[in-house]
N, C-alpha and C positions, 0 to 999 in steps of 0.2 A: 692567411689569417687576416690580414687588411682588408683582401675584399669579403672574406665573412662579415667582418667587422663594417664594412661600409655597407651590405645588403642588409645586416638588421636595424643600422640606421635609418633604413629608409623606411624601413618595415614601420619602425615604432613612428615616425613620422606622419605618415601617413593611414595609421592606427588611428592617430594622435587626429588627425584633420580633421576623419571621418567620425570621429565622437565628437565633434562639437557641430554638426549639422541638428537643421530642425527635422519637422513632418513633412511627405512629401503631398503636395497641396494637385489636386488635377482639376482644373480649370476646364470647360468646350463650351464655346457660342455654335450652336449650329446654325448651318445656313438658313436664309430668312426669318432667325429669330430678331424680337426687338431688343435694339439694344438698349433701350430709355429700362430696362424690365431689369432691378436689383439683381435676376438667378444670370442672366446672361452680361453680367459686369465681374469681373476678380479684384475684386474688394481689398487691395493688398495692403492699403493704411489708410488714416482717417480720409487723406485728399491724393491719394492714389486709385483710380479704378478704371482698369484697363478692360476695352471695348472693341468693337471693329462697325462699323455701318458697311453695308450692303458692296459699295464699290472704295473704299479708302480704305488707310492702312487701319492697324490697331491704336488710339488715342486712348487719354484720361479724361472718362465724361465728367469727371468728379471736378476737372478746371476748366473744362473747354469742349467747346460744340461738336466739334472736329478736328483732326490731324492740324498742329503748328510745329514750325520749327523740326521736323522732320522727324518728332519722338515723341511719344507720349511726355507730356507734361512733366516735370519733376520726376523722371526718371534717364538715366545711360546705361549702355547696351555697348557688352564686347563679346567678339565672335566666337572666344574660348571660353572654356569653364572658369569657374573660380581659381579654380586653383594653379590652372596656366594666366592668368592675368596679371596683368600690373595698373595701376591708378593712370596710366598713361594711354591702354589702350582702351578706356570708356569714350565710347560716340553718340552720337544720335542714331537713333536705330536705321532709319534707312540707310544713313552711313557705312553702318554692321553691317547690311545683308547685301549691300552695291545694288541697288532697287530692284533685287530678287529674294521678296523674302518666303519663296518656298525653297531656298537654297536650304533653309533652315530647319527643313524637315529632316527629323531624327538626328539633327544633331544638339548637342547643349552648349549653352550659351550664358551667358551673365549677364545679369540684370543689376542696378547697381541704383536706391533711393537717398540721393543726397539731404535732403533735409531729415531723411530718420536714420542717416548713419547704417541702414540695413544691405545686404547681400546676398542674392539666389543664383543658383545654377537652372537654368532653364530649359526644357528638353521639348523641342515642338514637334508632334505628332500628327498636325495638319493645317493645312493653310488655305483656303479656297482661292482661285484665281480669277481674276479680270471681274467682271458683275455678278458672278453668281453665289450671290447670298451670303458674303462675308463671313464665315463660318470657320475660325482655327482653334486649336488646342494644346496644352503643353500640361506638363506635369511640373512643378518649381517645389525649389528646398531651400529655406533657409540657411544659409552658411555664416560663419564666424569666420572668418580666414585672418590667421593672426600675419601673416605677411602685408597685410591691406593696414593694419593700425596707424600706422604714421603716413599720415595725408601730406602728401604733395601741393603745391600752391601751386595751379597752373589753372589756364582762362575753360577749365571744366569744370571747378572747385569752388566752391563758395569760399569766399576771402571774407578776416574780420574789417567790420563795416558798419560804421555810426554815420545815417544819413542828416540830410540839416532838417529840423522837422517842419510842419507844413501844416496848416499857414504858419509863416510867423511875420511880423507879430501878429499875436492871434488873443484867444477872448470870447470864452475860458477855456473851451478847449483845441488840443493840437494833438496830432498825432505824428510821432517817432518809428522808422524804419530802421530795421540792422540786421547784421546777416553775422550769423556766428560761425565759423570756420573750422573748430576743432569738429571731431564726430562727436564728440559729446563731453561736454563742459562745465562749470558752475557759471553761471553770468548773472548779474549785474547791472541793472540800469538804476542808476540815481538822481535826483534833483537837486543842484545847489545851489543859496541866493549867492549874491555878488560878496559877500562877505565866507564866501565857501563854507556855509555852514550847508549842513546835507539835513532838507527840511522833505524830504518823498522820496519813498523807495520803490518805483514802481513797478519791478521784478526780482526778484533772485531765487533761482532753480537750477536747475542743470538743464541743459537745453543741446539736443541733437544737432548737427550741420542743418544750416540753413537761411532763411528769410523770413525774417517777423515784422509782427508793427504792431505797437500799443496805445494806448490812449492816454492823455496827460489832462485830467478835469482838475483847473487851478482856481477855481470859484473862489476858493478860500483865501487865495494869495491876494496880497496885493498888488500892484503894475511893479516893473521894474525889469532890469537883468536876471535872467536865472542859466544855467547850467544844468545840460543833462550829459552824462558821463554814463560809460557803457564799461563794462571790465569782464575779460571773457579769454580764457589760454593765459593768464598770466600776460594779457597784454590790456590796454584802458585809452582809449579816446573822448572825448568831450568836444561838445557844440552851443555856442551862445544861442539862447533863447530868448524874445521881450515878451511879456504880458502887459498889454497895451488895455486897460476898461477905463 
């Protein structure tokens, strides 16, 4: 009776998983297509778009010219599926494949977009090797994996983060950096004078994991101290500002 009872645990379990997947999406750049060319990019979110040139790995032409930092831009890569993964085993993709990545043909893998909180299981069906014509292909799915919801703070993860903004003093405008750390949260950026009265509100949304920057046009104000205060996961930071005209 137990292990009946433990086998249709797992049943409903993994029932349960597999309903909460998306569509499964099939991506191919074939060899010596261009990559600059929107049909041979996988367009996977607004500033995700994975590519391959000719002799390098696969990058995000949507941030960068070519291969940095060993991974497509604003994405991690683990060698399991979703649903054998932990928040611990996301790497950089060369990392994933120990700099063989036709190892990774026919098998599936996880792709993991920290700034939109998103998750795919990844199935590569080819890979070209050494110069000839950069040409691979996968099939990716959407997943939800309720095991993955509570983020880990480790130097993979976006941590919350109220940068000092830049220039300061500045006149009239300054622009503010911060990186929101939940997968997705309500936040909060505010303006306050030295009398902590809250005189600009220059966000409040809910905003996926990530790195932002906004713009702060204080034309209207007059010189002085101000305060910009971030609040995001039930937690809130603040940084002195001058507006110097």
């Amino acid at each position: 009776m137990i292990q009946k009872s433990f086998f249709f645990s797992i049943v409903i379990f993994l029932t349960f998983f597999m309903s909460v997947q998306g569509d499964v999406v099939v991506f191919t750049k074939l060899d010596s297509a261009d990559w600059t060319l929107p049909q041979n990019q996988d367009r996977i979110a607004d500033s995700v778009w994975i590519t391959r040139k000719h002799n390098q790995s696969i990058f995000n032409i949507a941030l960068d010219s070519g291969m940095t930092n060993n991974s497509p831009l604003h994405t991690l890569w683990s060698r399991n599926s979703i649903l054998n993964t932990e928040m611990d085993d996301f790497t950089t993709f060369r990392s994933m494949h120990n700099n063989n990545p036709q190892s990774l043909i026919g098998d599936t893998v996880s792709l993991y977009l920290q700034q939109y909180g998103m998750y795919f299981n990844l199935l590569f069906s080819s890979f070209s090797g050494g110069n000839s014509g950069g040409g691979f292909s996968y099939s990716r799915e959407e997943v939800f994996p309720t095991h993955l919801k509570t983020i880990r703070q480790n130097n993979l993860l976006t941590n919350f983060k109220l940068e000092q903004n830049y220039p300061n003093p500045f006149n009239p405008l300054t622009t503010i950096k911060f990186d929101v750390g939940n997968v997705s949260s309500k936040s909060e950026l505010n303006i306050y004078n030295i009398l902590g009265e809250n005189v600009a509100t220059i966000l409040n949304k809910r905003l996926r994991s990530g790195s932002y920057k906004v713009q702060w046009d204080a034309s209207s104000f007059s010189s002085g101290v101000y305060f910009s205060e971030l609040i995001s996961g039930g937690k809130r930071v603040s940084k002195k500002m001058i507006l110097l005209k």
